[in-house]
py3Dmol code that shows the C-alpha trace and the ligand (Angstrom):
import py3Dmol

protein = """\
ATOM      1  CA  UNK A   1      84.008  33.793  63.658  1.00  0.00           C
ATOM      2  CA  UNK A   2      85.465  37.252  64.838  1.00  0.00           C
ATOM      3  CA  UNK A   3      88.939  37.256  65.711  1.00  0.00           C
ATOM      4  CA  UNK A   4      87.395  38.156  69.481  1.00  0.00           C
ATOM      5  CA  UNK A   5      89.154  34.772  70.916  1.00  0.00           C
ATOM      6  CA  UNK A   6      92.332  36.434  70.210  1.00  0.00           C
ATOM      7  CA  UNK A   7      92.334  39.159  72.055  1.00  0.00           C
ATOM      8  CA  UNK A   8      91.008  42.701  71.649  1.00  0.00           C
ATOM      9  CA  UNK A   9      93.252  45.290  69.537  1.00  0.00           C
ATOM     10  CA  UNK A  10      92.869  48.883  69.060  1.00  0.00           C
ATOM     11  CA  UNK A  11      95.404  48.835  66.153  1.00  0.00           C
ATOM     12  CA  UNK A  12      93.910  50.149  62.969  1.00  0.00           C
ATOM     13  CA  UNK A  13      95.689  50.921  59.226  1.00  0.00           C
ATOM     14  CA  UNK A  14      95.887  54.457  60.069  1.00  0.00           C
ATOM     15  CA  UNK A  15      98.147  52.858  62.653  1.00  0.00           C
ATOM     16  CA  UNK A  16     100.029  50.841  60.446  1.00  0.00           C
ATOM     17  CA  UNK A  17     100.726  53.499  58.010  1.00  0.00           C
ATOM     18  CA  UNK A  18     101.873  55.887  60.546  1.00  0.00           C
ATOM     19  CA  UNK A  19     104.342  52.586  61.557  1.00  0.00           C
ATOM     20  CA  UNK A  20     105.397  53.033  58.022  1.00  0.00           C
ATOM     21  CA  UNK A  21     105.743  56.665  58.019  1.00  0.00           C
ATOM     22  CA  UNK A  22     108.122  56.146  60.627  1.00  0.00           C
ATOM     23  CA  UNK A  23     110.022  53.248  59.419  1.00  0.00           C
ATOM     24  CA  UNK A  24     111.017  55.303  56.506  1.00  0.00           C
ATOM     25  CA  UNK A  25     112.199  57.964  58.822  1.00  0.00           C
ATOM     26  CA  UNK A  26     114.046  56.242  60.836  1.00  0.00           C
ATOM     27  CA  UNK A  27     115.226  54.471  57.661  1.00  0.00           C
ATOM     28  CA  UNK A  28     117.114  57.996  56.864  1.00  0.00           C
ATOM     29  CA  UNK A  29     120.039  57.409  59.257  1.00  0.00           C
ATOM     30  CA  UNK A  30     120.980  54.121  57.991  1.00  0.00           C
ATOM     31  CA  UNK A  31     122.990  55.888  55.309  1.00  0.00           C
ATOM     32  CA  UNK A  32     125.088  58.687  57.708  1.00  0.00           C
ATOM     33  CA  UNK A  33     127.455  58.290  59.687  1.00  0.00           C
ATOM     34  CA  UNK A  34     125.666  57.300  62.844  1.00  0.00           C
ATOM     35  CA  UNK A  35     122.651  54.811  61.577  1.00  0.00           C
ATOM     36  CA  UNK A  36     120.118  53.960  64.375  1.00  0.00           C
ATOM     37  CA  UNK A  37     117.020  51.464  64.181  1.00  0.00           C
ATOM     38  CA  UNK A  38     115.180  53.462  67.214  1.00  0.00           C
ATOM     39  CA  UNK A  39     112.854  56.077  65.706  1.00  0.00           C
ATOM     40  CA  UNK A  40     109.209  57.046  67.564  1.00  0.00           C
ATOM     41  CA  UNK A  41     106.720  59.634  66.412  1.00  0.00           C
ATOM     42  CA  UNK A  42     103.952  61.327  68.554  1.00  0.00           C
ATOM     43  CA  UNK A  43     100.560  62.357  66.971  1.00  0.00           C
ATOM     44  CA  UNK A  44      97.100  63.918  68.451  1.00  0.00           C
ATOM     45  CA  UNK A  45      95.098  61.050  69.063  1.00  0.00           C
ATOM     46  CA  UNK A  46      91.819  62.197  67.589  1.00  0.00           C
ATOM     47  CA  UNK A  47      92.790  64.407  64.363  1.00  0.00           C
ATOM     48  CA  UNK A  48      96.330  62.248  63.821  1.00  0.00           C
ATOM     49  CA  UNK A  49      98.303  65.869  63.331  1.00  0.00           C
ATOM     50  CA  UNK A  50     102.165  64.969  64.011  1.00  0.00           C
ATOM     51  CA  UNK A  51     103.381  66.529  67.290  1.00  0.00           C
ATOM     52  CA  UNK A  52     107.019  65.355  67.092  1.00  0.00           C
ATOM     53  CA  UNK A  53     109.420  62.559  65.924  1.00  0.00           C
ATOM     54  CA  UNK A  54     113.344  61.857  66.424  1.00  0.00           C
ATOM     55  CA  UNK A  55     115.671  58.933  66.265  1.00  0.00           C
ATOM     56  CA  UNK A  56     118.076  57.791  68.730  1.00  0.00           C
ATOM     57  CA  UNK A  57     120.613  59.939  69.469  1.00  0.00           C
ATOM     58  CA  UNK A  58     122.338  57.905  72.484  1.00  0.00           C
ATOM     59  CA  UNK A  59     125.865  57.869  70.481  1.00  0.00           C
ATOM     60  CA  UNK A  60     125.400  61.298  68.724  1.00  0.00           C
ATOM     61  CA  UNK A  61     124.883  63.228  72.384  1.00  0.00           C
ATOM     62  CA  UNK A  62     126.882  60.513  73.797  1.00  0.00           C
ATOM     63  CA  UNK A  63     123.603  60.239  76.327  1.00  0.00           C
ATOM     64  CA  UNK A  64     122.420  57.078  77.625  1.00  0.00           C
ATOM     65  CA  UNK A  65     119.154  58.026  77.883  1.00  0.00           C
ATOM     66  CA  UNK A  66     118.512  59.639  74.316  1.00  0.00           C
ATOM     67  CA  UNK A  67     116.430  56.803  73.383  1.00  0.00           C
ATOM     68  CA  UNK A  68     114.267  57.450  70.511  1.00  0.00           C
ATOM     69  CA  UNK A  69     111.267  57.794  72.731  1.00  0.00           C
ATOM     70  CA  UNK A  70     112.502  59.978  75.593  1.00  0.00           C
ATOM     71  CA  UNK A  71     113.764  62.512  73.078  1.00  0.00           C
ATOM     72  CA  UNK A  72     110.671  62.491  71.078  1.00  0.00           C
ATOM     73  CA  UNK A  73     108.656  63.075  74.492  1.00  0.00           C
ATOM     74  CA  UNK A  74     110.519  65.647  75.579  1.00  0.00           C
ATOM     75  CA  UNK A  75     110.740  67.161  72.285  1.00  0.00           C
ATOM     76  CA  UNK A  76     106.962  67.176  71.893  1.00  0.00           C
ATOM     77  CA  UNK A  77     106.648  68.343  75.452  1.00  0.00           C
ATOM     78  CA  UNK A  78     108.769  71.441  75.188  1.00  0.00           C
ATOM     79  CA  UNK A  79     106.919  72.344  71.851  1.00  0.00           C
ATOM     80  CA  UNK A  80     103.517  72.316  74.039  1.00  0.00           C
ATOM     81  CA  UNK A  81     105.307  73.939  76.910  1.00  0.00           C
ATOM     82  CA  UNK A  82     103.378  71.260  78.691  1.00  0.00           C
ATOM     83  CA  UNK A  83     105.183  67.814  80.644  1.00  0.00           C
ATOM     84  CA  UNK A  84     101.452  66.290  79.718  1.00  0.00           C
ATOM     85  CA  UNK A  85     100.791  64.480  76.467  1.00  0.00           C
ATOM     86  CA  UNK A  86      97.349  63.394  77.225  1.00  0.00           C
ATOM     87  CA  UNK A  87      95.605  63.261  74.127  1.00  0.00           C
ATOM     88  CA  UNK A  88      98.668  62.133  72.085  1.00  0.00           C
ATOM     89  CA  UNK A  89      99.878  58.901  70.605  1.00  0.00           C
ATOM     90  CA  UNK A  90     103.255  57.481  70.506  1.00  0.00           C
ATOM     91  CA  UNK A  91     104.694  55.206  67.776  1.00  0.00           C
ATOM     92  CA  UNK A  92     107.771  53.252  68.280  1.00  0.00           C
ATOM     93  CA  UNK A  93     109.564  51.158  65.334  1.00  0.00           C
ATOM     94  CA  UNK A  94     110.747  49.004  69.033  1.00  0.00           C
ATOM     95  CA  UNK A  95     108.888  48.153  71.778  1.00  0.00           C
ATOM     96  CA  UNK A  96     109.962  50.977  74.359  1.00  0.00           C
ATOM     97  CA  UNK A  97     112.283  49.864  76.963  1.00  0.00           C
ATOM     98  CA  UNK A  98     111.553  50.183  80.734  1.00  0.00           C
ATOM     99  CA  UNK A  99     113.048  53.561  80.990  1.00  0.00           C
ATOM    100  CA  UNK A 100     110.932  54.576  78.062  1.00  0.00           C
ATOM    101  CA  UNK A 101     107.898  52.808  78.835  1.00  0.00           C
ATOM    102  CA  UNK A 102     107.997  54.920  82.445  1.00  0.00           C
ATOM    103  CA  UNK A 103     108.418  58.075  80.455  1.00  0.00           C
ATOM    104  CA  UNK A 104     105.331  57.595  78.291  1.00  0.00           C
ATOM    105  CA  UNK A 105     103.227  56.983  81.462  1.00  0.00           C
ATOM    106  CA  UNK A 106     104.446  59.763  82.884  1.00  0.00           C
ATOM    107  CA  UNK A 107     104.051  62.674  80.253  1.00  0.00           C
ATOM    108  CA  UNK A 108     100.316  60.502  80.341  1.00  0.00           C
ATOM    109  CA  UNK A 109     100.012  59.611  76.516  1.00  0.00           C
ATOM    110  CA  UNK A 110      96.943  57.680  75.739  1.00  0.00           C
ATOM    111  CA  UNK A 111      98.805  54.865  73.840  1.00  0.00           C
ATOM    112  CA  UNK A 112     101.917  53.256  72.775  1.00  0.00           C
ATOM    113  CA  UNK A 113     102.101  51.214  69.518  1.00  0.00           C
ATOM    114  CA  UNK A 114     105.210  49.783  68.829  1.00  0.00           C
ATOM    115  CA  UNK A 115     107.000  47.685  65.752  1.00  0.00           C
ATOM    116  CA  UNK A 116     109.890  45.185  66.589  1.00  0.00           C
ATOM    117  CA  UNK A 117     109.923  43.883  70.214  1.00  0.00           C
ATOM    118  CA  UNK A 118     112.524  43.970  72.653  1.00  0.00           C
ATOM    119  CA  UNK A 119     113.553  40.311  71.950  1.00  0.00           C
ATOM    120  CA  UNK A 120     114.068  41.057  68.363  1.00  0.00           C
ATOM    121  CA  UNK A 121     116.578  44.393  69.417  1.00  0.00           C
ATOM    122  CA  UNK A 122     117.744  41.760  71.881  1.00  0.00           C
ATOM    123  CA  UNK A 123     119.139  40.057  69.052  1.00  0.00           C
ATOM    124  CA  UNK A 124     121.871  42.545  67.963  1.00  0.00           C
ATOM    125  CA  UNK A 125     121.750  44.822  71.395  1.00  0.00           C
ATOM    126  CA  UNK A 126     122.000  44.584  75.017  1.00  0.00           C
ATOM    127  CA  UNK A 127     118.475  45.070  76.746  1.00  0.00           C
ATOM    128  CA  UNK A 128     115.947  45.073  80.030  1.00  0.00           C
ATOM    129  CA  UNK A 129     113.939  42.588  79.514  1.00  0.00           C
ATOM    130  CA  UNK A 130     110.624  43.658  81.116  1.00  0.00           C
ATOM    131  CA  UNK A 131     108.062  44.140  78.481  1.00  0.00           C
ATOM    132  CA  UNK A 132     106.365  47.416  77.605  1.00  0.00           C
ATOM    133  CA  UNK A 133     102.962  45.841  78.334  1.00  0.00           C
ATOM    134  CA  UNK A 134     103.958  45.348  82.040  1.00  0.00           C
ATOM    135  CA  UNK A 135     105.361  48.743  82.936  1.00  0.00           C
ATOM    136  CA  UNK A 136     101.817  49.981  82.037  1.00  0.00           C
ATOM    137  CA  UNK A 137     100.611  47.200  84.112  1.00  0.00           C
ATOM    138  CA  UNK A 138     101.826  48.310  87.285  1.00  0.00           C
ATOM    139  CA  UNK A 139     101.757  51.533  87.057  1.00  0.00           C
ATOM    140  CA  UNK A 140      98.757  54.025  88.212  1.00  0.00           C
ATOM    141  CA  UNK A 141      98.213  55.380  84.876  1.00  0.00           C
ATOM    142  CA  UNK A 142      95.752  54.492  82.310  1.00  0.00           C
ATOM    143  CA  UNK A 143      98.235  53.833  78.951  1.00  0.00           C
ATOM    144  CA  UNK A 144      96.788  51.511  75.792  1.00  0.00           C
ATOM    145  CA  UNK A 145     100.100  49.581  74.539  1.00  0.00           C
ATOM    146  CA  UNK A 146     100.142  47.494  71.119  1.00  0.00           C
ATOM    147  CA  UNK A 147     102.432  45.633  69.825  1.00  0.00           C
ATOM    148  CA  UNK A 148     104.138  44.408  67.866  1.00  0.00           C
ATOM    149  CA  UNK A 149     102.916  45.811  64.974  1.00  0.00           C
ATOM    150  CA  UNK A 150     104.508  45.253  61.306  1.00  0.00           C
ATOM    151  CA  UNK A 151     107.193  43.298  63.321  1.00  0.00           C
ATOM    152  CA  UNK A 152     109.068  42.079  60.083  1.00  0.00           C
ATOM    153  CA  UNK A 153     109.148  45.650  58.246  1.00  0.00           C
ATOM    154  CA  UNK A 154     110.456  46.961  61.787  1.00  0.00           C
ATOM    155  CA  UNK A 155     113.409  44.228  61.551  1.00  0.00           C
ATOM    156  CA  UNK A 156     114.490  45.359  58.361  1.00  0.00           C
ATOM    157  CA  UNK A 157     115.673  48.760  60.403  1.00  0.00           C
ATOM    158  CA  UNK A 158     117.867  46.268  62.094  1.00  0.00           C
ATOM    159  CA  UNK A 159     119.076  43.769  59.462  1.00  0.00           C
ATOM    160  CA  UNK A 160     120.554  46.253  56.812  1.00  0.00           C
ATOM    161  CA  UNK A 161     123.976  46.135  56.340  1.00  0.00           C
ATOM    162  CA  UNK A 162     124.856  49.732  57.825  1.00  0.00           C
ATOM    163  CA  UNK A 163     123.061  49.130  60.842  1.00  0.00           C
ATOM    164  CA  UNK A 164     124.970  45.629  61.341  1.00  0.00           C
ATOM    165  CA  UNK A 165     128.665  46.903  60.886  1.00  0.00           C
ATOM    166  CA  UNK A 166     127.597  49.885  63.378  1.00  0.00           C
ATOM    167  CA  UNK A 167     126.285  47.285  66.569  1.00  0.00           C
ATOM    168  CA  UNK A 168     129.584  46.546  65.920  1.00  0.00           C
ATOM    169  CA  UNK A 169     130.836  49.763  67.471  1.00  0.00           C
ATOM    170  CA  UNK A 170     128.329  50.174  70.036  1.00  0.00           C
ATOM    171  CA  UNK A 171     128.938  49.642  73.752  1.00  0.00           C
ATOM    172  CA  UNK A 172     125.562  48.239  74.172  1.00  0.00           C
ATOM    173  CA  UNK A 173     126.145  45.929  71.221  1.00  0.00           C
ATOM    174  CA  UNK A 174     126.453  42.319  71.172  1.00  0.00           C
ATOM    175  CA  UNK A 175     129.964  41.078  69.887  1.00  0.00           C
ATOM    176  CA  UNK A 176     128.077  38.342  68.738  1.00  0.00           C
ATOM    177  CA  UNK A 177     124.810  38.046  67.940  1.00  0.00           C
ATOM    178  CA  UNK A 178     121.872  36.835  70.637  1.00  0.00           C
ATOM    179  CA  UNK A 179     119.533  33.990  70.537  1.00  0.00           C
ATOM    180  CA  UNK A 180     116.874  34.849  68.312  1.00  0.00           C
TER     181      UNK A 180
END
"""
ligand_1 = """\
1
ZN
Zn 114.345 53.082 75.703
"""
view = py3Dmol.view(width=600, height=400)
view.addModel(protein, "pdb")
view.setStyle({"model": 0}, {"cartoon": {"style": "trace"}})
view.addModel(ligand_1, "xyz")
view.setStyle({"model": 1}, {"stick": {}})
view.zoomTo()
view.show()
């Protein structure tokens, strides 16, 4: 039987590997000074060419917004010298949080693929809980979001032992850790 029952998904292994790509990115901070598990990466759609990526930099710019995703939009749209990203693809190692998730459908990319979910962050991190999937929901534009996608390799971002003694320091960490 096709796995049709279980829902439709546009995610393919180009997907996954990009997931990878960025995982190993992202991966990079966990031995400076200021480790973050919160990378995305934006690509064209149809030839895959890499636009942008960037990691969290909320503690580094000491910005609340610099999530991983809002920098890497506004990155990519300042290199266009265009707010629209129609036609582009973001990756996420997390599912994007509402303030993220509203700044993908507004710069209008076509979809949103993201690793860990925001119950996982959840876990070692304060969060919104309002999933990714329902921002696009209710909104007027037209945004494909998957997820989550290579959930456990996304976790590791969180688990090593750089990232753990840094929640520590964080004011949106958890002094101890959530409910899985
Ligand atoms: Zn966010």
């Amino acid at each position: 039987m096709p796995p049709a029952a279980a829902g439709f998904t546009s995610v393919t292994t180009l997907d996954e590997e990009r997931i990878r790509e960025l995982v190993r990115f992202t991966a990079r901070t966990l031995d400076t000074g200021q480790p973050v598990p919160f990378g995305a990466l934006i690509v064209h759609t149809k030839s895959g060419e890499r636009l942008m990526r960037a990691t969290n930099a909320v503690m580094r710019e000491n910005d609340p917004s610099s999530h991983a995703e809002v920098r890497t939009v506004r990155l990519a749209s300042k290199k266009l010298k265009s707010p629209s990203l129609a036609g582009y693809t973001m990756y996420s190692t997390c599912e994007p949080c509402p303030m993220c998730m509203a700044n993908a459908l507004w710069a209008r990319l076509d979809r949103v693929i993201f690793g860990a979910t925001i119950a996982d962050a959840n876990f070692y991190c304060l969060q919104i809980h309002i999933p990714a999937k329902e921002v696009a929901r209710r909104s007027d534009m037209a945004c494909l979001v998957e997820g989550p996608v290579l959930r456990e390799l996304c976790n590791t971002l969180f688990t090593h032992p750089n990232m753990q003694k840094a929640f520590r320091t964080w004011s949106s960490g958890r002094e101890k850790p959530g409910k899985p």
